[in-house]
C-alpha positions in Angstrom: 73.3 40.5 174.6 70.1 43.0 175.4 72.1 45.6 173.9 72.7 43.4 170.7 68.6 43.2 170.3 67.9 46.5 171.5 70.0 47.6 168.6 68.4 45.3 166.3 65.1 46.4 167.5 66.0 49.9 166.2 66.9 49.2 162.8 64.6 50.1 160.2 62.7 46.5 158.8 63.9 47.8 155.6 67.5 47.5 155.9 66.9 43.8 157.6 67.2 41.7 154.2 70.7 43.5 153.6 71.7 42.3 157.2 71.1 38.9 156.3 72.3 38.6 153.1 75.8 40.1 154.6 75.4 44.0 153.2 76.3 46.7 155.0 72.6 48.9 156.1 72.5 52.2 154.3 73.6 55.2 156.8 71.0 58.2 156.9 72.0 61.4 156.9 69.8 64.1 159.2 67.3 65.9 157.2 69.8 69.4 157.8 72.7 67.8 156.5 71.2 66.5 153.5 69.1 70.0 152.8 72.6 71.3 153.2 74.2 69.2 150.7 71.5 70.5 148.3 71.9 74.0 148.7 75.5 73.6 148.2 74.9 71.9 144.8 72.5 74.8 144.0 75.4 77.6 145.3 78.1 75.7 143.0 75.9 75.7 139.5 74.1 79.6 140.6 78.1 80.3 141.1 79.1 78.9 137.6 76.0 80.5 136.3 77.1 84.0 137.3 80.5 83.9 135.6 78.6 82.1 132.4 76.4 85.5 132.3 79.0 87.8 132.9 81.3 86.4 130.6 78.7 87.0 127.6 77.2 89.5 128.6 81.0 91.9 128.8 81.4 90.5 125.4 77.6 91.3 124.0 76.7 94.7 125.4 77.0 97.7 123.2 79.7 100.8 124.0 76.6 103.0 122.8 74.3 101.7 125.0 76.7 102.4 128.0 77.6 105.9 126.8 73.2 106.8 127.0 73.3 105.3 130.1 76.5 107.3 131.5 75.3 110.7 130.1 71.9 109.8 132.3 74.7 109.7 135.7 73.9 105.6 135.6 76.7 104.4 138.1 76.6 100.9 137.0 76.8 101.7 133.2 80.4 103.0 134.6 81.3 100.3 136.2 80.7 98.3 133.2 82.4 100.4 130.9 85.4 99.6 133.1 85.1 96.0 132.8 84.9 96.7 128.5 88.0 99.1 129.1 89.8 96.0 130.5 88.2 93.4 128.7 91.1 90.9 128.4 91.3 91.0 132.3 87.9 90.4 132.8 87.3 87.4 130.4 90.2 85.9 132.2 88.1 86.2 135.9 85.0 84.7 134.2 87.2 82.1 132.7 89.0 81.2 136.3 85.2 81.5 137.8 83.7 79.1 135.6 86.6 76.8 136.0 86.5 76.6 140.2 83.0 76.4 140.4 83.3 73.6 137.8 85.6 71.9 139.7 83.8 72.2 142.9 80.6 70.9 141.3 81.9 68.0 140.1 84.2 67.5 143.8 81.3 68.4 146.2 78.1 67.8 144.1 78.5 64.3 143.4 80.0 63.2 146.5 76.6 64.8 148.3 74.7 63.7 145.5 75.9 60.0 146.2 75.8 60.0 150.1 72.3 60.6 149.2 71.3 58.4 146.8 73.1 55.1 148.3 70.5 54.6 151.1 67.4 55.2 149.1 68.0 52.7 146.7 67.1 50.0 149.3 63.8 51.4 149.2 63.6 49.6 145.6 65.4 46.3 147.0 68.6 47.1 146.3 71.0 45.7 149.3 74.3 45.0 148.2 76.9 47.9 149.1 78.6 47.9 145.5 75.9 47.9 143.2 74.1 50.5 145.4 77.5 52.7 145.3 78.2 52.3 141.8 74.4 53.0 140.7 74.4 56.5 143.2 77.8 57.2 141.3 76.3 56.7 137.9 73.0 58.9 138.7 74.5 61.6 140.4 77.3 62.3 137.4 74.2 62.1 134.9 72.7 64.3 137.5 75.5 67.0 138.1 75.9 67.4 134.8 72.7 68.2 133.9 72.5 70.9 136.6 75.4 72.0 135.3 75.0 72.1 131.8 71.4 73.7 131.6 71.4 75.9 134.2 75.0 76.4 134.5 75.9 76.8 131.0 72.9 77.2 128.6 70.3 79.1 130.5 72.6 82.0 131.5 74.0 82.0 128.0 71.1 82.5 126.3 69.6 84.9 129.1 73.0 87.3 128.6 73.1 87.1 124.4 69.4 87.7 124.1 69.8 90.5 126.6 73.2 91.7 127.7 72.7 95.3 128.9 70.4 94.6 132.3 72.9 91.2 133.1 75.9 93.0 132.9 74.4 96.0 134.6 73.5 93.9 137.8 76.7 91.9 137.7 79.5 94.0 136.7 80.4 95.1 140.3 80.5 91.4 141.5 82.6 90.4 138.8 85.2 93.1 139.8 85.0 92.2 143.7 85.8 88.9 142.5 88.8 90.2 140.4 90.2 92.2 142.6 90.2 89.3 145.5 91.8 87.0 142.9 94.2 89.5 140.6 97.4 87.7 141.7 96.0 84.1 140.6 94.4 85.8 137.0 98.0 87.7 136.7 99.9 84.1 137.6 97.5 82.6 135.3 97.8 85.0 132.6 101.6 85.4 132.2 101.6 81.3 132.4 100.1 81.1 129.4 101.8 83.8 127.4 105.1 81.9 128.1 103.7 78.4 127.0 102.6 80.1 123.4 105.6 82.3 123.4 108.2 80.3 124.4 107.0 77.0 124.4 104.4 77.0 121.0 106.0 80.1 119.6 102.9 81.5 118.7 101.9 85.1 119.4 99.0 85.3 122.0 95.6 87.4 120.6 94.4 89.6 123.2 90.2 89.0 123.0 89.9 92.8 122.3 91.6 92.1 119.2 89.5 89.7 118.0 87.3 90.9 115.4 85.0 89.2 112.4 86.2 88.6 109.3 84.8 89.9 106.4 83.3 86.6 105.2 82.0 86.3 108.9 80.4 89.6 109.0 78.5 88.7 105.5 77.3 85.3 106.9 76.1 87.0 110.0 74.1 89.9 108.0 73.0 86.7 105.7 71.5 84.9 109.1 70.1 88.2 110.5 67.3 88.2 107.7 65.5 85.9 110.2 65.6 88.4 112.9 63.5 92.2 112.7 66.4 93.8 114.3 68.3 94.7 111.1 66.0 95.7 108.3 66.3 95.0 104.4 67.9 98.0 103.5 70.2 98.2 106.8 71.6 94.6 105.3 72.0 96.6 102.0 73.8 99.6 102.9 76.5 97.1 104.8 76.7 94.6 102.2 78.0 97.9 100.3 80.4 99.1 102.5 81.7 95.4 102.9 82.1 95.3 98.7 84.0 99.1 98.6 87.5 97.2 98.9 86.3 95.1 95.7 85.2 97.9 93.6 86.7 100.2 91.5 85.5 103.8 90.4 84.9 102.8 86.8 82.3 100.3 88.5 79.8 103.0 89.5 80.7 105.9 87.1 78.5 107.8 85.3 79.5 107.0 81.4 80.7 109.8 80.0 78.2 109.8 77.2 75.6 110.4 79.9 77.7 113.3 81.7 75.5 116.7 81.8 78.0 119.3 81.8 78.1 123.3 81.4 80.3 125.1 78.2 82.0 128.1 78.7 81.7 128.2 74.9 77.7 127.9 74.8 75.9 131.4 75.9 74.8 131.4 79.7 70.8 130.7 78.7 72.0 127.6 77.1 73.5 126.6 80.4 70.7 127.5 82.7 68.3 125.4 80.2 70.4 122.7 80.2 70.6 123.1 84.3 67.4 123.1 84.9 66.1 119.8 82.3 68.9 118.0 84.3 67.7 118.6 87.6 70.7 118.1 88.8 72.8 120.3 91.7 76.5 119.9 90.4 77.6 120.1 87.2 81.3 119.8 85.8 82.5 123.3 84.1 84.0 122.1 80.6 85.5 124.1 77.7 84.1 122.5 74.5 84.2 118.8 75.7 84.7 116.9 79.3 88.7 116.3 78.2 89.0 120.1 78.9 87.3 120.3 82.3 88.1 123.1 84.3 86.0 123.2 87.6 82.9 122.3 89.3 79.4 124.9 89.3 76.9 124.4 91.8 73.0 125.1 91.2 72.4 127.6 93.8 75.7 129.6 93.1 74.4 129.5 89.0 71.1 130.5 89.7 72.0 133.3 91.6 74.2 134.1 89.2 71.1 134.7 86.9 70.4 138.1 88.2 74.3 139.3 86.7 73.9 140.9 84.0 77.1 140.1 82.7 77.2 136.4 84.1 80.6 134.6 83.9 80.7 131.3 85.3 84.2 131.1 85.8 83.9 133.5 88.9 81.5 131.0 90.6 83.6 127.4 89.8 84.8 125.7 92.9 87.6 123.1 92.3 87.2 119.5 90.7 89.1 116.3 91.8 90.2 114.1 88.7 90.2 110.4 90.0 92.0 107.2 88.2 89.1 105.5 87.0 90.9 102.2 88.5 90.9 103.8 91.9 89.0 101.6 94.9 86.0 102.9 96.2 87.3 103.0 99.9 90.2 105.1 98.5 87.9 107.5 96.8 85.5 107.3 99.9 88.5 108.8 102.0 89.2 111.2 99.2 85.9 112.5 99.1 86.2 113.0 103.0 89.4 114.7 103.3 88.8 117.1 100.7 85.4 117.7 101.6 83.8 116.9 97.6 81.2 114.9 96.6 82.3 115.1 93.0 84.9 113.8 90.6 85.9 113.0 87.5 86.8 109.4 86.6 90.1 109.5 83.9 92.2 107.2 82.0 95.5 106.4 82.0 96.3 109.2 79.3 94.4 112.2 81.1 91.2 111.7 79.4 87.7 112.1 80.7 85.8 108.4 81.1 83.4 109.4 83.4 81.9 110.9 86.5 81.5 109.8 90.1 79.6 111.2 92.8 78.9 110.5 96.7 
């Protein structure tokens, strides 16, 4: 019986009203064990964190950046080239990453979170074991996934997109002792998968190097850009006309033939150089009589120094012409021009005749 009020006697006058009324009192943990609880909650989300940043930051960072960086002897740049060089393996670590320290958050966290929270709610009169329990429960989920949405998910996010070069750089060679120490799980993991879409969904998988932006993507991405400093007005331009070559044809950009300045081996050489020279123009297409019967292509500097001949003949100085289909698609004739090294041509019809002139 003394030992029955001695134990009375130590419990806190708090926890007394719950005693009464039946409840069980509220056990405290020691102020360690509770600090430790906390610091594994911060572990778990700083964990899921790290694979968040690596994840986009792999994806984000440039190859050109790396290659400045490797040509400077950067060691890290290399190991993160690496990681690009397999970056179907890598995704899936960051992938497996964010998924156990998930899991663990949501296994550990709230469980320490609750063991907390259950005792100090008699502090504001709360006595009665269920309500207390199922209140800590509701708190500490609202409260794990905060943690782990805003600093687990959002905050390292936006911290790798905005800029990926110095995350990756510091967490590249973490990312790969974590793949190597898991390889037979990601492998397992991996091949799982490809057998449920092959066999099971028959779909082929996409590996995430493969994945590239559409063309209606890219244009919608260059159109949302004209917010941002990074990409300039005529930058935008110069794309949007590389994105619109497969749409266009050659008679699209042609110079009309009407508006061709040409040279004519039937006019006397001063008649050319005048006509050269009010043009302004460096290339000229080398005609006999009209443009249907062109023969060649006469460059400025060639025909003015061709000016101190005395017996001038333009023929000797006339580098070959390409004769396009004025139908042809720009990113045909872009290839064209590269292969053959031109950055002239004449635009034709279907019967041979001259419509036009193009030029890089």
């Amino acid at each position: 019986m003394p030992d029955r009020a001695s134990d009375l006697m130590n419990i806190p006058l708090i926890f007394l009203p719950a005693m009464m009324l039946g409840s069980v009192a509220p056990h405290w943990d020691p102020p360690m064990l509770v600090l430790g609880k906390l610091a594994a909650i911060a572990a778990l989300v700083a964990l899921n964190a790290f694979f968040v940043a690596c994840e986009f930051s792999i994806v984000k960072v440039r190859t050109t950046q790396l290659d400045a960086l490797l040509e400077q002897g950067n060691l890290r740049a290399r190991s993160v080239k690496h990681v690009r060089a397999h970056l179907d393996a890598y995704l899936s670590a960051t992938q497996l990453g964010v998924t156990l320290a998930s899991l663990a958050l949501g296994w550990i966290g709230e469980q320490s979170l609750v063991s907390i929270l259950q005792p100090a709610l008699a502090v504001v009169h709360i006595y009665s074991y269920a309500v207390a329990t199922s209140i800590a429960i509701a708190l500490a989920f609202a409260g794990i996934t905060f943690l782990h949405i805003v600093f687990g998910e959002l905050a390292p996010k936006y911290i790798a997109i905005s800029d990926p070069l110095p995350v990756a750089l510091r967490l590249m060679r973490l990312l790969g002792a974590f793949y190597v120490l898991f390889k037979p799980a990601i492998w397992l993991l991996n091949k799982s998968s490809n057998f449920l879409l092959r066999r099971v969904l028959r779909l082929q998988p996409i590996r995430a190097s493969e994945l590239a932006h559409s063309e209606e993507e890219l244009r919608l991405i260059l159109e949302q850009s004209e917010k941002s400093a990074d990409v300039t007005p005529l930058g935008r331009e110069l794309v949007f006309n590389v994105l619109d070559l497969r749409d266009r044809v050659v008679r699209d950009i042609m110079t009309p033939r009407g508006e061709i300045v040409y040279l004519d081996l039937e006019d006397d050489f001063e008649t050319n150089v005048k006509k050269a020279i009010e043009s302004r123009h460096t290339r000229f297409p080398l005609c006999r009589e009209n443009l249907d019967n062109t023969i060649g292509l006469v460059h400025i500097k060639e025909f003015l120094q061709m000016m101190r001949d005395p017996h001038p003949d333009l023929l000797k100085i006339k580098r070959d012409l390409v004769p396009v289909p004025e139908m042809m698609p720009l990113e045909t004739l872009l290839k064209l021009f590269l292969n053959k090294h031109a950055h002239l041509a004449i635009a034709v019809d279907e019967f041979g005749g001259t419509v036009g002139m193009v030029t890089l």
